[in-house]
ZALUMFI-137467 format. One line per field, with one value per residue (C-alpha): residue number from 1; x, y, z. Coordinates in nm, 3 decimals, always signed. Layout:
<sites>
nr NUM / ...
c1 X / ...
c2 Y / ...
c3 Z / ...
</sites>
This chain:
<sites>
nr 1 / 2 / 3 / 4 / 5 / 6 / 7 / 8 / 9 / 10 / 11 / 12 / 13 / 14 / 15 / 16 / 17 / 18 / 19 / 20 / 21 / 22 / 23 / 24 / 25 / 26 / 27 / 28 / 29 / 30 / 31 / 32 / 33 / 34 / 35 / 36 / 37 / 38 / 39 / 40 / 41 / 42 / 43 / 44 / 45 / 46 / 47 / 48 / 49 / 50 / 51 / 52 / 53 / 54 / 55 / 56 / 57 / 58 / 59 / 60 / 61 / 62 / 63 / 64 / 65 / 66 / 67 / 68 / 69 / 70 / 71 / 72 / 73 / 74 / 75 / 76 / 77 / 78 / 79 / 80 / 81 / 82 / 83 / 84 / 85 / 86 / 87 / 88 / 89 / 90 / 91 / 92 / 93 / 94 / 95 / 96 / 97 / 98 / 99 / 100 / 101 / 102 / 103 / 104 / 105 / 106 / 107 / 108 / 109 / 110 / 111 / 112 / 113 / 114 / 115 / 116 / 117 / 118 / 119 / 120 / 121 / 122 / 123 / 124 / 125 / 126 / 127 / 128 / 129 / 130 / 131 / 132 / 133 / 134 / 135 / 136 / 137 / 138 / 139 / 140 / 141 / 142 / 143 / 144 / 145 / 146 / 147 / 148 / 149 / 150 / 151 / 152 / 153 / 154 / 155 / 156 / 157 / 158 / 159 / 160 / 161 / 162 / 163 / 164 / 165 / 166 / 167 / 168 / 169 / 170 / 171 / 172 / 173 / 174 / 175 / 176 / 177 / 178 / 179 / 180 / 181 / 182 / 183 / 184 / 185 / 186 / 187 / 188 / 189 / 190 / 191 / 192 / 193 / 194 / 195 / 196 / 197 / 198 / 199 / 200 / 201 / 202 / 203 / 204 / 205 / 206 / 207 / 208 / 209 / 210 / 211 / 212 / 213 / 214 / 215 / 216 / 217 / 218 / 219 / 220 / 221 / 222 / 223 / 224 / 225 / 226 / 227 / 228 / 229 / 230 / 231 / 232 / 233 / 234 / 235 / 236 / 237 / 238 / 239 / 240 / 241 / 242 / 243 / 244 / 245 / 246 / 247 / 248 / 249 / 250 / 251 / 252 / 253 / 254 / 255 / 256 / 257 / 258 / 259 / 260 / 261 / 262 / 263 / 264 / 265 / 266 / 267 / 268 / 269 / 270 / 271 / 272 / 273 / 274 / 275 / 276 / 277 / 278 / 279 / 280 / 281 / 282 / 283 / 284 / 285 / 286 / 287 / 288 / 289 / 290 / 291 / 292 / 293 / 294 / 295 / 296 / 297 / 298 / 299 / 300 / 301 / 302 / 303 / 304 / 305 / 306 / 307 / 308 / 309 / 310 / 311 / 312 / 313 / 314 / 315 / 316 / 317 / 318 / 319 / 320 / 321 / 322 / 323 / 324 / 325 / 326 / 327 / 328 / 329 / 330 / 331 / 332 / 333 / 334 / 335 / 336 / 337 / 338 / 339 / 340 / 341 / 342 / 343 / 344 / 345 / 346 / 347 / 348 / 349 / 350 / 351 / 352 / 353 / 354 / 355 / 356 / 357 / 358 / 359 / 360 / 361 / 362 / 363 / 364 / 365 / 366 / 367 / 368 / 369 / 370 / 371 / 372 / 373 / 374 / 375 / 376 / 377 / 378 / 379 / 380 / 381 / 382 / 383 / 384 / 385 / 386 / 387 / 388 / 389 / 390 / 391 / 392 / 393 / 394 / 395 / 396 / 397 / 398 / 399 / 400 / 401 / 402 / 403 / 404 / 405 / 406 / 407 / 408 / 409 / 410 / 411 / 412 / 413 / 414 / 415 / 416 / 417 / 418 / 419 / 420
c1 +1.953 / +2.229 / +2.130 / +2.151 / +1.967 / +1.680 / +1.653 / +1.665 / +1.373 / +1.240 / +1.267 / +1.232 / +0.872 / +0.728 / +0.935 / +0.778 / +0.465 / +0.518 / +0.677 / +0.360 / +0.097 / +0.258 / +0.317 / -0.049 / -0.186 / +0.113 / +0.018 / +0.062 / -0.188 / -0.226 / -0.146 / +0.148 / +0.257 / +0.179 / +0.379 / +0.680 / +0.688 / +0.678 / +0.993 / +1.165 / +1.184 / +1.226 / +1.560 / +1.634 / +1.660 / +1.904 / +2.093 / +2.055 / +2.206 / +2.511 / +2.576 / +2.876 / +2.756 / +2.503 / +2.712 / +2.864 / +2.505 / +2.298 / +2.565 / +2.531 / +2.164 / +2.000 / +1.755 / +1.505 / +1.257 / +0.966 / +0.939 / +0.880 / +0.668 / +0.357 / +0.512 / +0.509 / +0.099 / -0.031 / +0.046 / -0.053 / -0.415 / -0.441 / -0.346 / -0.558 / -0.858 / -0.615 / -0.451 / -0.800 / -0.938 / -0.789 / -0.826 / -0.741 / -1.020 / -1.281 / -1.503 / -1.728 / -1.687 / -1.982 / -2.074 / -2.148 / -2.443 / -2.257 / -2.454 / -2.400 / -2.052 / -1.984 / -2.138 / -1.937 / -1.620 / -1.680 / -1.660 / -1.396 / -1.265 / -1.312 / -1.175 / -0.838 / -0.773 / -0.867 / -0.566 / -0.303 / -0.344 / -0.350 / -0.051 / +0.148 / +0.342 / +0.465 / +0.550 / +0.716 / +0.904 / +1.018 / +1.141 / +1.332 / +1.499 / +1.885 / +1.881 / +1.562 / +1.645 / +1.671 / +1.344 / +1.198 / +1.358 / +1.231 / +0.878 / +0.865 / +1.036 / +0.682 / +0.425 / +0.162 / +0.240 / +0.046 / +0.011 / -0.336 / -0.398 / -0.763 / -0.933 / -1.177 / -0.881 / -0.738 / -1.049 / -1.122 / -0.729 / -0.774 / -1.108 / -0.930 / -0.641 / -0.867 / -1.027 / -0.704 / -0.659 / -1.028 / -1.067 / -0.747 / -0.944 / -1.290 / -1.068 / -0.908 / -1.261 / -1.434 / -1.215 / -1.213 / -1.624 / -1.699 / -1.707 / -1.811 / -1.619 / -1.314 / -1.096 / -1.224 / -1.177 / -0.839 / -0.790 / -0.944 / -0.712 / -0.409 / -0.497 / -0.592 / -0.267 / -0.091 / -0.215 / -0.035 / +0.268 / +0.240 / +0.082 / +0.396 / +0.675 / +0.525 / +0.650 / +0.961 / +0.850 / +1.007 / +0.802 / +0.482 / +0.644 / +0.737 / +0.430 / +0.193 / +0.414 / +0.339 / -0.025 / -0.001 / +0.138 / -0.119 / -0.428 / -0.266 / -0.211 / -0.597 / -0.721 / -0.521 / -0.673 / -0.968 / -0.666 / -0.569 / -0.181 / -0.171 / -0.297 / -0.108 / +0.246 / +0.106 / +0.059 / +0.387 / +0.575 / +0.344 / +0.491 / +0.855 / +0.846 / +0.609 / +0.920 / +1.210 / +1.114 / +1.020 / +1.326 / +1.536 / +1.318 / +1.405 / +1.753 / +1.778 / +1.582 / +1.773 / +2.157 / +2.008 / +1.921 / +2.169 / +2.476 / +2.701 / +2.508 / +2.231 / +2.305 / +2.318 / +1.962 / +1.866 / +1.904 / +1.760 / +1.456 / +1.418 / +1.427 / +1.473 / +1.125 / +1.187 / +1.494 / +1.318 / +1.005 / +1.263 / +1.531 / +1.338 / +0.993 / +0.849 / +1.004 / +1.030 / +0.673 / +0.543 / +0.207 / -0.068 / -0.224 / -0.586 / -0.690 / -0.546 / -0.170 / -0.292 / -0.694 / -0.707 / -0.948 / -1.222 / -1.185 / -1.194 / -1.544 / -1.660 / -1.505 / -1.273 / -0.920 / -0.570 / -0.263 / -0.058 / -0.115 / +0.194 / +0.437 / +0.724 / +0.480 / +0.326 / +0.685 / +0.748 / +0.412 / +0.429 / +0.760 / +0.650 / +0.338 / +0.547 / +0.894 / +1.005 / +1.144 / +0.812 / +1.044 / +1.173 / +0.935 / +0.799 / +0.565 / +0.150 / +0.145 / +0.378 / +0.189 / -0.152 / +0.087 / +0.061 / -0.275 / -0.406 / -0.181 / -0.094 / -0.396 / -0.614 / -0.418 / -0.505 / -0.877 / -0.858 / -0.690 / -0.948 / -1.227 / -1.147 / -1.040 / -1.344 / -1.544 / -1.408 / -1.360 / -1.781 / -1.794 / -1.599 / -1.862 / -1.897 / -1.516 / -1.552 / -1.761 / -1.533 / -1.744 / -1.632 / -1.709 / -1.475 / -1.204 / -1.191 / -1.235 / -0.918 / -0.736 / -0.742 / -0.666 / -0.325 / -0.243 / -0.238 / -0.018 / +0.219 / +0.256 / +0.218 / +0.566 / +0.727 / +0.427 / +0.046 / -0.039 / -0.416 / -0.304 / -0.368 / -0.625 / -0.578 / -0.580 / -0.840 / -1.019 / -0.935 / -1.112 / -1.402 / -1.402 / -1.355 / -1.622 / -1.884 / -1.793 / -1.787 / -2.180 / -2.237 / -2.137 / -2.342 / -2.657 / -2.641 / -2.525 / -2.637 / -2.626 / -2.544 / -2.205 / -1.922 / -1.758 / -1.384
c2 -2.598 / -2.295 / -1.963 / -1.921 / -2.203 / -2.083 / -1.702 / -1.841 / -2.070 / -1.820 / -1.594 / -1.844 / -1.971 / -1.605 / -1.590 / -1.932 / -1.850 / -1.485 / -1.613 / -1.871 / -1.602 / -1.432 / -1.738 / -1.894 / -1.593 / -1.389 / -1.109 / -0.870 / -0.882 / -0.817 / -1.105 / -1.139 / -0.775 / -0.836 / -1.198 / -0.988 / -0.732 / -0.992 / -1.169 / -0.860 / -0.759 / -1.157 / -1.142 / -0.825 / -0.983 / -1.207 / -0.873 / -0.797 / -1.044 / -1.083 / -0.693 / -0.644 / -0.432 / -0.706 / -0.925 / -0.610 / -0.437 / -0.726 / -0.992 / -1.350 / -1.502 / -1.830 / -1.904 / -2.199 / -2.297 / -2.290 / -1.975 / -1.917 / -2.221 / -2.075 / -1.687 / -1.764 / -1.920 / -1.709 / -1.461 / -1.605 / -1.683 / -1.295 / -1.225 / -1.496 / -1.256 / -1.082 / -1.403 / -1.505 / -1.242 / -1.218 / -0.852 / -0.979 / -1.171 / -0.911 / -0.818 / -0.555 / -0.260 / -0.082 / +0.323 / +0.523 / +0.781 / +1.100 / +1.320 / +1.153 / +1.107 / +1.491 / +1.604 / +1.368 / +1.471 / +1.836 / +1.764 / +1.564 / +1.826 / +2.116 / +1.941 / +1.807 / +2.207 / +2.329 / +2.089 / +2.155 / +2.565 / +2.443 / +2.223 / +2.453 / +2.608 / +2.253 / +2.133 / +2.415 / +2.416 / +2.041 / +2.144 / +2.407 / +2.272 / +2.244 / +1.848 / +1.643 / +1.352 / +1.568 / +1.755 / +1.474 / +1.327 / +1.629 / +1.589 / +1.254 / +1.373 / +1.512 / +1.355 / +1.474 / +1.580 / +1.947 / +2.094 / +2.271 / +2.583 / +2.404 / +2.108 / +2.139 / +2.111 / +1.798 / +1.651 / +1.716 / +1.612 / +1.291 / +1.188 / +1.245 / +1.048 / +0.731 / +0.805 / +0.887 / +0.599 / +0.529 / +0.858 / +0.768 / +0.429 / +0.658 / +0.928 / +0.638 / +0.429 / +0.746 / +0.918 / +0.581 / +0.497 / +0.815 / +1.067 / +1.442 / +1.675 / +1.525 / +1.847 / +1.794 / +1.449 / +1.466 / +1.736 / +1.556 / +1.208 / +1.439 / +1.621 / +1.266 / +1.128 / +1.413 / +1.452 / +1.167 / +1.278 / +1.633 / +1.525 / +1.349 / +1.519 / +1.771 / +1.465 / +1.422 / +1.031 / +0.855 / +0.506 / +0.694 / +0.818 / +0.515 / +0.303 / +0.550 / +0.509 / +0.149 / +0.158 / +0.387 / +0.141 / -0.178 / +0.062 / +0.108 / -0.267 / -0.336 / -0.099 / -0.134 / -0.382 / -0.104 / +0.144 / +0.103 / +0.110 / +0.486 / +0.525 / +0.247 / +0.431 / +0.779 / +0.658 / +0.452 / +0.767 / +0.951 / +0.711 / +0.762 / +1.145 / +1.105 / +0.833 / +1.096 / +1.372 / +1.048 / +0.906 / +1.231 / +1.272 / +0.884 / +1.017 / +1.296 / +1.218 / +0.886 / +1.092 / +1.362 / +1.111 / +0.819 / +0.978 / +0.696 / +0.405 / +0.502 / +0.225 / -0.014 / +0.123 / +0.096 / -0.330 / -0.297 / -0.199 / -0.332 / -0.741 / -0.701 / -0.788 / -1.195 / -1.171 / -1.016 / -1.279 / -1.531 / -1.459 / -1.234 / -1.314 / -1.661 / -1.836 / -1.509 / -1.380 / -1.469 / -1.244 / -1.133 / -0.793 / -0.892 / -0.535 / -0.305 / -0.215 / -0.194 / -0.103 / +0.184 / +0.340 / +0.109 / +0.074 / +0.452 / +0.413 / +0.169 / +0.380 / +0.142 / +0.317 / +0.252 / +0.163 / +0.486 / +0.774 / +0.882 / +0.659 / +0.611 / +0.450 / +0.199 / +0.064 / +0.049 / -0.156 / -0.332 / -0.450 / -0.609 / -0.729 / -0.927 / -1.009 / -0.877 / -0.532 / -0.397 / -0.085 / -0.337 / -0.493 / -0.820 / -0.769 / -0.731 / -1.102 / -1.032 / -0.729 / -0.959 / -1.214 / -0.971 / -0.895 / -1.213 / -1.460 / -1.772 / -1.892 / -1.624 / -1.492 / -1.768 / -1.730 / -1.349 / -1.508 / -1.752 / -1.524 / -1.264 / -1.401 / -1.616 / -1.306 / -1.066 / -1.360 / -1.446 / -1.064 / -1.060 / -1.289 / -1.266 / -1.235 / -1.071 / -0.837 / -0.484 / -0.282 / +0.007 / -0.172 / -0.466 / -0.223 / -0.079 / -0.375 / -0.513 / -0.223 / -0.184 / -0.558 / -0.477 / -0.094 / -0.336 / -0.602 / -0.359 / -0.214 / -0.539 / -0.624 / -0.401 / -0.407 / -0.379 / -0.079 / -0.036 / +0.049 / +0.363 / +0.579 / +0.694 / +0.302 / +0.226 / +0.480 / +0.296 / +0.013 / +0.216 / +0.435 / +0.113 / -0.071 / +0.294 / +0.344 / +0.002 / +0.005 / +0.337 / +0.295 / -0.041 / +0.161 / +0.363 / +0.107 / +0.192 / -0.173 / -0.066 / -0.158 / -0.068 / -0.351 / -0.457
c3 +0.399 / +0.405 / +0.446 / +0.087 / +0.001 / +0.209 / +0.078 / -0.284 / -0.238 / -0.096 / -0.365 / -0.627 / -0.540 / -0.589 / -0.897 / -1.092 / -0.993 / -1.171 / -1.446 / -1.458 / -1.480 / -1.732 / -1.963 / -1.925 / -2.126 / -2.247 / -2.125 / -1.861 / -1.594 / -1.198 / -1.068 / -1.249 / -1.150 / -0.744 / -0.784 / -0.972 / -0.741 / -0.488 / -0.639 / -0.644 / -0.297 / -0.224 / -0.444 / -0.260 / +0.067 / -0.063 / -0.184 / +0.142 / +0.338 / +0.054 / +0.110 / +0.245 / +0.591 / +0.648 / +0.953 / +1.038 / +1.116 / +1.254 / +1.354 / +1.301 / +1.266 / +1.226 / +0.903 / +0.895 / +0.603 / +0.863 / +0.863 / +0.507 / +0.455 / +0.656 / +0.524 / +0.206 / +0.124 / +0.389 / +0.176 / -0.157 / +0.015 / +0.019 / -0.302 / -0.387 / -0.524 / -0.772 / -0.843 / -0.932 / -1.084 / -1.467 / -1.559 / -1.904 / -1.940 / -1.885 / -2.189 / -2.059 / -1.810 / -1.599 / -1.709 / -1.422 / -1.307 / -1.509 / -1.293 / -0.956 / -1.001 / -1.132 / -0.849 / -0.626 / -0.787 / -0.732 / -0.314 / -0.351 / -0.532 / -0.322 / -0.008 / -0.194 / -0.327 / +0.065 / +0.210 / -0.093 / -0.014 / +0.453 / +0.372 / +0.155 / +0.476 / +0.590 / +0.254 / +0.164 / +0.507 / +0.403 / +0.039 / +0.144 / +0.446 / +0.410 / +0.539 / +0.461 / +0.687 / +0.982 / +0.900 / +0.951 / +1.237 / +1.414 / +1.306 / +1.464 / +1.749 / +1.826 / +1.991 / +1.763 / +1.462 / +1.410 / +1.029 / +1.067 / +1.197 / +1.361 / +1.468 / +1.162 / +0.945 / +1.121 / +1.119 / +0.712 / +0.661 / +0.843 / +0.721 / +0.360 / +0.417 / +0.487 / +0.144 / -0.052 / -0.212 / -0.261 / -0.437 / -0.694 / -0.800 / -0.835 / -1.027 / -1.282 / -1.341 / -1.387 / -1.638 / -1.817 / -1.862 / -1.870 / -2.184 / -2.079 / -1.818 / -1.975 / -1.825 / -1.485 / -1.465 / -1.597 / -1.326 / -1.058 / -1.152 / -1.142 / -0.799 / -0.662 / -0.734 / -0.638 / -0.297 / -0.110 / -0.273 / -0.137 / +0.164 / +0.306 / +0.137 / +0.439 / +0.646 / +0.442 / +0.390 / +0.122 / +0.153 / +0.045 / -0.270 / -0.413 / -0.286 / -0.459 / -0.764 / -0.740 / -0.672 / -1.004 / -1.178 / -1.031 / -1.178 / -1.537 / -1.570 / -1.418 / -1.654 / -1.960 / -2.083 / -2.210 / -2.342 / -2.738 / -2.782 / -2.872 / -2.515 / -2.301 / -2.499 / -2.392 / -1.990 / -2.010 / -2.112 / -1.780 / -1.576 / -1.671 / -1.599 / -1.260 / -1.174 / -1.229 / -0.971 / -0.738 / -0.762 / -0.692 / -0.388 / -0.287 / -0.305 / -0.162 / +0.140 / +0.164 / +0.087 / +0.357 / +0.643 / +0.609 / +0.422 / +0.371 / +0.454 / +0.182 / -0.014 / +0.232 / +0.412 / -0.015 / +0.015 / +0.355 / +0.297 / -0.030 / +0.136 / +0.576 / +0.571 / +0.440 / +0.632 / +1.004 / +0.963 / +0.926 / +1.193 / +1.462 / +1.484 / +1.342 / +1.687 / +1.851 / +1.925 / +2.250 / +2.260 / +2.056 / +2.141 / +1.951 / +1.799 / +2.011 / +1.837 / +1.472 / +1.516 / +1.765 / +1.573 / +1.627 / +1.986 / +2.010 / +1.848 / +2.060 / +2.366 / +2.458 / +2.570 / +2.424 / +2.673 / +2.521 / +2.360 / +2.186 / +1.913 / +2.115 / +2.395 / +2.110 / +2.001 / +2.371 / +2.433 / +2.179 / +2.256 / +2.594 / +2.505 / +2.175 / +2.264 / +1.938 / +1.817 / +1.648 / +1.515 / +1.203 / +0.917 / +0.891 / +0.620 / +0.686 / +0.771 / +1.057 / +1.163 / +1.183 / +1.345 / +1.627 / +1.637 / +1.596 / +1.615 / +1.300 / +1.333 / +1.335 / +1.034 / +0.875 / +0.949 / +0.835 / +0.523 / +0.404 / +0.521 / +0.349 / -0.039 / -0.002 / +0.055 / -0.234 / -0.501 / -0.409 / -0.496 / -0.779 / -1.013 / -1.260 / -1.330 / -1.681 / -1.614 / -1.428 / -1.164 / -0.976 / -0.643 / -0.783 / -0.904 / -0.500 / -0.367 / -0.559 / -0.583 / -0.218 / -0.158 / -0.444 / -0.195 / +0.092 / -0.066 / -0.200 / +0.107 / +0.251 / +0.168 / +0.410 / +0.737 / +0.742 / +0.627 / +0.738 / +1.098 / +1.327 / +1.230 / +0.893 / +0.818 / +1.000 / +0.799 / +0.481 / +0.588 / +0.659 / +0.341 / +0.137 / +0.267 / +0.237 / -0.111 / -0.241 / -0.116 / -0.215 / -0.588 / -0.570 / -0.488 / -0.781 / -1.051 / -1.397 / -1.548 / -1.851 / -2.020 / -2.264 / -2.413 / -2.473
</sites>
């Protein structure tokens, strides 16, 4: 098969399969919008490689099917939970404990306004600098990036940006099932959401803009299926103006660091990923580094010590340990590739969809442990197109908050329901 050939089957598979989901009910539902999204970037690394720059920039390379026949349902067998799990097919949703969760909400509340006021200096520094880009080369020039004026603050910022994206799924269910403290909730869901955003326009990080619009996006097509049509047109129209001042900042940041090339770096990042896992590291990688490049966190806990200490000296060791430039994507399958090898991916795989879909019964019945569980699962895969986002130790931290409050809302389960 050409080149060509290769990229469109590639790109085709996640496409019919979309296409499928969507026809078997006619309607819009998760796993149609993980497989489109999908098919997107898998279209866009054919863009990619038919841009213009593309032999200039990386030369001439060799594709092979292989690659993307183990790629390709490795991947499916994690989105196999939301591929399994209908959202349109649910008929009742769980209430919550109103008092339990008010009070919850307040904490979480208090902690996200304390880091908006302790961040305001760096995000403000990042707004007003004169060129973006190289605002934040200079950041990650750093060895450790500093924004708080004390440990207790790095400590509190940290520990919230393992929960972040825990706390937007708590802020969503919540304002959905439940019917007094509508003003705070709403406040609450808009301060959740907000907070990544601000959080690393500090760093001047376009990838965590457009992910969290994304993620935004997965939880209004999860939950719409509870929203009447006044409601789904009001969000749509949310949407639209939270994508505007996104999309400037894509630009600008993008204009600021790469100048002429930003379209270009646009199709890059958009497909590389298909186009790295195929070229430079299905027959490239030579070692697997079992825990210790993406899960430093938990060997900290268990006082086991890490072979560097800064960024650069990661991408360095990674590099040997590998045999492949660890700097590029290869989407969150490559990144386990590393870790734990194409087998042990494999294992991870069927481990862990056989775990959450045993969870997820009965399927039409929505609980906010299912709803974290799965909207975790969709962060990860959305992210999951570009590298594996649960890494270092705000990722690590994910894990960890994921897995606390998915058995901390099971402990205080009401049982009671709201029907479709």
């Amino acid at each position: 098969m050409s080149e060509l050939q290769i990229l469109i089957f590639n790109a085709a598979v996640f496409s019919i399969l979309a296409v499928y989901h969507y026809w078997k009910n006619r309607k819009l539902n998760i796993a149609f919008y993980i497989l489109a999204y999908y098919s997107i970037c898998a279209w866009g690394a054919l863009l990619y490689h038919e841009h213009e720059l593309f032999h200039y920039m990386r030369g001439r390379e060799t594709y092979s099917i292989i690659p993307f026949l183990y790629l390709i349902p490795v991947i499916l067998l994690f989105a196999y939970p939301i591929i399994r799990y209908d959202n349109t097919r649910i008929t009742r949703i769980e209430t919550l404990n109103s008092n339990f969760f008010i009070n919850l909400v307040w904490i979480l509340l208090f902690i996200q306004i304390v880091l908006y006021i302790i961040l305001f200096p760096s995000f403000l520094k990042a707004i007003l600098s004169s060129n973006i880009g190289d605002y934040r080369n200079d950041t990650y020039d750093e060895s450790e990036i500093v924004q708080f004026p004390n440990y207790f603050f790095n400590i509190l910022c940290r520990l919230y940006m393992g929960a972040r994206n825990v706390v937007i799924l708590i802020a969503a269910y919540g304002l959905l099932v439940i019917k007094t403290h509508r003003k705070l909730l709403k406040i609450f869901l808009v301060t959740s959401l907000c907070f990544p955003v601000y959080m690393f326009t500090a760093y001047a990080s376009r990838a965590v803009m457009i992910m969290t619009f994304f993620f935004l996006v997965f939880i209004f097509v999860f939950l719409s299926v509870f929203m009447n049509v006044g409601l789904k047109k009001k969000i749509v129209s949310y949407l639209i103006l939270i994508l505007v001042p996104i999309s400037s900042a894509f630009i600008l940041i993008s204009n600021s660091r790469f100048g002429n090339l930003a379209t270009y770096m646009f199709y890059r990042y958009l497909g590389e990923s298909f186009n790295n896992y195929n070229t430079h590291f299905f027959y490239e990688l030579k070692g697997n580094t079992w825990g210790e490049a993406y899960f430093v966190f938990f060997r900290k806990l268990m006082g086991i010590s890490s072979n560097f200490k800064t960024t650069r000296e990661k991408w360095e060791w990674l590099d040997n340990i590998t045999g492949v430039d660890t700097h590029v994507f290869y989407t969150f399958v490559g990144g386990l590739n590393i870790e734990f090898g194409f087998v042990g991916t494999i294992v991870i795989g069927l481990l862990l969809s056989f775990f959450i879909v045993k969870k997820m019964r009965p399927y039409n019945i929505l609980t906010l442990p299912k709803f974290i569980a799965l909207g975790m699962l969709a962060y990860t895969l959305i992210n999951g197109v570009f590298f594996f986002v649960l890494q270092g130790d705000w990722g690590n931290l994910e894990i960890l908050f994921t897995l606390f409050f998915c058995f901390l809302f099971s402990k205080y389960r009401t049982r009671k329901y709201i029907n479709k």
